[in-house]
C-alpha positions as CSV (number, residue, x, y, z in Angstrom):
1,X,-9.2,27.6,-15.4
2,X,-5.7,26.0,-16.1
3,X,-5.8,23.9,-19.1
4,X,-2.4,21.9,-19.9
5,X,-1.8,20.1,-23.2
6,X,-2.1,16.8,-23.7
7,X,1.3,14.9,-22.7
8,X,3.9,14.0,-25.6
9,X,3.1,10.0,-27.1
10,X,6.1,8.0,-25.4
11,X,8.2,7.1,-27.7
12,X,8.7,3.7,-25.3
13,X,5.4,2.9,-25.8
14,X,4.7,3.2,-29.4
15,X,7.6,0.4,-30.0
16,X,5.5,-1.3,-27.5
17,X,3.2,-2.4,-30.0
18,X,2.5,-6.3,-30.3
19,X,4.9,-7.8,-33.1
20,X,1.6,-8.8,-35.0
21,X,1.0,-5.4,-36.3
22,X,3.9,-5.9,-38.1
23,X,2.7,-8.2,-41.1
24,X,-0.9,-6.4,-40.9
25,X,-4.5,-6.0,-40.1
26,X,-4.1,-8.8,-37.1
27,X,-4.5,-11.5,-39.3
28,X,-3.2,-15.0,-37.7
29,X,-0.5,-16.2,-40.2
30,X,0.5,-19.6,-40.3
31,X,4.3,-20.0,-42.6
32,X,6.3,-23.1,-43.0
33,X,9.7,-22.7,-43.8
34,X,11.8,-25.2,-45.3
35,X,15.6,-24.8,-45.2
36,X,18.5,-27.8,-45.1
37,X,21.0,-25.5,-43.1
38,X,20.0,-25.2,-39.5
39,X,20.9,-22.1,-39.0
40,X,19.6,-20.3,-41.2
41,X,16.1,-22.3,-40.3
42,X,16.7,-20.8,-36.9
43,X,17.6,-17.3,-38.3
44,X,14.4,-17.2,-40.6
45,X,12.1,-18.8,-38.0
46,X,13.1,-16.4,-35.5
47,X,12.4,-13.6,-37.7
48,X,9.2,-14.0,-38.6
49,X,8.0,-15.3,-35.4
50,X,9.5,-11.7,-33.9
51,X,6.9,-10.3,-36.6
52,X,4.3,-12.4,-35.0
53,X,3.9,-14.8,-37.9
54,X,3.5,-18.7,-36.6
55,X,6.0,-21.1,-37.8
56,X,6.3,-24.2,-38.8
57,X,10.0,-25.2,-39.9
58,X,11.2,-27.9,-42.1
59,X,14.5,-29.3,-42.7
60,X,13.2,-32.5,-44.5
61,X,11.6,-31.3,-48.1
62,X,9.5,-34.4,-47.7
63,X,8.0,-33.9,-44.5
64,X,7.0,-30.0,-45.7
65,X,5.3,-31.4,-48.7
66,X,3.2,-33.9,-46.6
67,X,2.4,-30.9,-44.6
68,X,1.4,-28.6,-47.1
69,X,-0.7,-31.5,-48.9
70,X,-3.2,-31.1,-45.9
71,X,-2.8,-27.8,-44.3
72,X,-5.1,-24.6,-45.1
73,X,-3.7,-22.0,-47.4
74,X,-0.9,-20.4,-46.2
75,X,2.6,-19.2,-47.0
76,X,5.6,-21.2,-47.7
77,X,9.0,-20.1,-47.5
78,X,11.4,-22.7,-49.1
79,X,15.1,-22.9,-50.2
80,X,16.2,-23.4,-53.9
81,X,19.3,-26.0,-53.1
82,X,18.3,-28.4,-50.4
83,X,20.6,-31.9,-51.2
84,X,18.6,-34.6,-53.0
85,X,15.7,-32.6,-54.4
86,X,16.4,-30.6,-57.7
87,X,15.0,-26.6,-56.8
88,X,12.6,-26.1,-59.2
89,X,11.1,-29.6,-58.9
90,X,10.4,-28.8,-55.3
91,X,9.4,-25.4,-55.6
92,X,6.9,-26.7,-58.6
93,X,5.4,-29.2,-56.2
94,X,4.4,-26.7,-53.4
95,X,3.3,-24.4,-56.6
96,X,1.0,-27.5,-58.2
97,X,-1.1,-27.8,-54.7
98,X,-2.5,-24.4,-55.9
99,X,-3.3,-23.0,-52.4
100,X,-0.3,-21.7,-50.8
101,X,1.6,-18.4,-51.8
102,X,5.3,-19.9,-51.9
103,X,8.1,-17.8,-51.4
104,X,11.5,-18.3,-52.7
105,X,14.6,-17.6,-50.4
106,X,18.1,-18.4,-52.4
107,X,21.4,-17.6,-52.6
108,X,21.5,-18.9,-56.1
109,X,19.3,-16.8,-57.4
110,X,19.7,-15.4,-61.3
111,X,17.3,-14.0,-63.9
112,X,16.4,-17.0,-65.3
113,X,16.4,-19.0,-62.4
114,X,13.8,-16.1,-61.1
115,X,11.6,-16.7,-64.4
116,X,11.4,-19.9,-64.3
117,X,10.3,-19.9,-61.1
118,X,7.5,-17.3,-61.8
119,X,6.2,-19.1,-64.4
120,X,5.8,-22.1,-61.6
121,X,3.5,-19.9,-59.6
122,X,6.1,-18.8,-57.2
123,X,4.5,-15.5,-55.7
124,X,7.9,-14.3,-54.5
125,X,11.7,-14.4,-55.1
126,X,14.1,-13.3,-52.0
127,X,17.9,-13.6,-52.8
128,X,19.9,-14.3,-49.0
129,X,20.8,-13.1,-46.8
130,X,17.1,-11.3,-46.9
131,X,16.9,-8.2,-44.4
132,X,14.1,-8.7,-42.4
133,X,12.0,-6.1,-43.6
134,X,12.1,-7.6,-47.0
135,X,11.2,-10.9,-45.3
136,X,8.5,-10.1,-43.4
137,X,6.9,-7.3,-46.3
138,X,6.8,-10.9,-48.9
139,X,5.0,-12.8,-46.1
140,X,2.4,-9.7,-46.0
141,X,2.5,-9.7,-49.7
142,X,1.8,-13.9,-49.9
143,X,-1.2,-13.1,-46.8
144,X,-2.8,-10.5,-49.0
145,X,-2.5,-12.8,-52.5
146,X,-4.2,-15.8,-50.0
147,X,-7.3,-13.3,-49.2
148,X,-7.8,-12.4,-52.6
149,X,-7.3,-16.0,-54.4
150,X,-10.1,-18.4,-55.2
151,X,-8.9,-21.9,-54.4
152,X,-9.2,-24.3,-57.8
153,X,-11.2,-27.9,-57.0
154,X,-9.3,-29.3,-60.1
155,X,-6.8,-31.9,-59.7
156,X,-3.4,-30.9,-61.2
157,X,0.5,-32.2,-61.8
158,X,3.6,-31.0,-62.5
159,X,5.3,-32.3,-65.1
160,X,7.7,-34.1,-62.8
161,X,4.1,-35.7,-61.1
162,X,3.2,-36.9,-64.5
163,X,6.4,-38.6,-65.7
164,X,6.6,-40.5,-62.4
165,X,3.1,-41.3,-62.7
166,X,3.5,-42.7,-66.4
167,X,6.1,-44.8,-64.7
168,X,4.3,-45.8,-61.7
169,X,1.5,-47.2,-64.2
170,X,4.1,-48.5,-66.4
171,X,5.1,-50.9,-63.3
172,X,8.4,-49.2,-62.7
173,X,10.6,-49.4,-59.2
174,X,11.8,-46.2,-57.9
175,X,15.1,-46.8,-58.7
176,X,14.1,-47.8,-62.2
177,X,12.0,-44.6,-62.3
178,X,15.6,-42.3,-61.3
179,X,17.8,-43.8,-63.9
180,X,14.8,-43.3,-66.1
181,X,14.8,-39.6,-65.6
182,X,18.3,-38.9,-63.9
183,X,16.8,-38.6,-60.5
184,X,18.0,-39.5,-57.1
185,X,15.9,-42.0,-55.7
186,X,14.7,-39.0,-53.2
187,X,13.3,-37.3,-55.5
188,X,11.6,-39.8,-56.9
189,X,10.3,-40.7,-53.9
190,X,9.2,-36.8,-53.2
191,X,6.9,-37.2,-56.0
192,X,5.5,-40.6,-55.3
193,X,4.4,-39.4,-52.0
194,X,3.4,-35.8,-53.8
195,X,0.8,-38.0,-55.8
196,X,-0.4,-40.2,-53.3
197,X,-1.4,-37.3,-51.1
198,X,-2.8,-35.2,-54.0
199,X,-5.0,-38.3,-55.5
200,X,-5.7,-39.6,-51.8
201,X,-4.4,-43.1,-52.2
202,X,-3.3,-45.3,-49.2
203,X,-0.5,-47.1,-51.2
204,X,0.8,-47.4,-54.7
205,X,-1.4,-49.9,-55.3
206,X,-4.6,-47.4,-54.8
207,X,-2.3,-44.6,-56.7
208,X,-1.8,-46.6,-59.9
209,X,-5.4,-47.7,-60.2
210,X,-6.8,-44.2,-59.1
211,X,-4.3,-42.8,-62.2
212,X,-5.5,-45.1,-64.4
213,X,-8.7,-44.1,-63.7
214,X,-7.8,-40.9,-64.7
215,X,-6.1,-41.3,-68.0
216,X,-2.4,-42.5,-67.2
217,X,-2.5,-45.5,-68.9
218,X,-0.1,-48.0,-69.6
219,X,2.3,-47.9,-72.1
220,X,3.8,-50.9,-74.5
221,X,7.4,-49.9,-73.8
């Protein structure tokens, strides 16, 4: 009887392997990115969807945050400089919804700037340009901090949330609100909407009662 060995694996058909093996375990992974340069939106987006990771891109920091208010827990990949919105405030408001695992991606990244953002809840700093290995190995990393994280059912602010909502109580305009604390009128806007979708409220009408409610209370100033 002739036995023959069994044939060589075909090295073709190994890197044949569906992208989604690539982050892990065949888990579906849902990441928004938000980047003001359009390219590099593209670039990142088209990595990660290679590695079989869904993507939802953002150019406007705004439209991300109202995204991330309501979506399930899931990984967010968002720039340090993006015009009109200070870094840190931004990456502290995806942070304070205490239910995604937010990357950093930066050119202007520095020790302290890293630190800082740590001590926001940031589960990952990437300095660009990011290789794409480094990419998709913190998207696994945020995936496997998600699985393993119970979700809080507190309420909570950042301490940019709170002095817009002492404002807000306090009667103050947006614009009065960014001279106040040497915001654009973006930003303050950003966190405005931040609190309305974190408390629930329709308008700012509902949002200044509902903080009221909760202890923001007016001051005599």
């Amino acid at each position: 009887m002739n036995t023959r060995p069994p044939p060589a694996p075909d090295p073709e058909a190994a890197s044949m392997t569906p992208p989604q093996a690539v982050v892990g375990e065949g888990l579906a992974l849902h990441v928004a990115v938000i980047d003001d340069d359009p390219a590099i939106l593209r670039l990142t987006t088209m990595i990660l969807e290679g590695a079989g990771v869904q993507v939802t891109p953002f150019a406007d920091p705004l439209d991300a945050l109202m995204w991330a208010s309501d979506a399930e827990p899931t990984c967010i990949i968002v720039d340090l400089k993006i015009p009109g919105i200070e870094g840190l405030d931004l990456v502290s408001a995806f942070c304070a919804l205490q239910r995604h695992a937010v990357i950093l991606l930066s050119a202007y990244v520095d020790v302290l700037t890293t630190v800082d953002a740590m001590r926001l809840g940031v589960d990952n700093v990437l300095q660009k340009p990011v290789g794409e290995d480094a990419l998709v190995a913190a998207v696994r990393r945020g995936r496997d901090i998600l699985v393993s994280t119970v979700m809080p059912d507190t309420l909570t602010f950042t301490r940019r949330e709170r002095q817009v909502a002492e404002r807000l109580v306090n009667g103050r305009t947006t614009k009065q609100i960014a001279l106040d604390l040497n915001l654009s009128p973006r930003t303050v806007e950003f966190f405005r909407a931040s609190l309305l979708r974190k408390t629930q409220s329709p308008n700012t009408a509902a949002l200044v009662a509902g903080l009221s409610r909760i202890g923001f209370m007016p001051s005599d100033n």
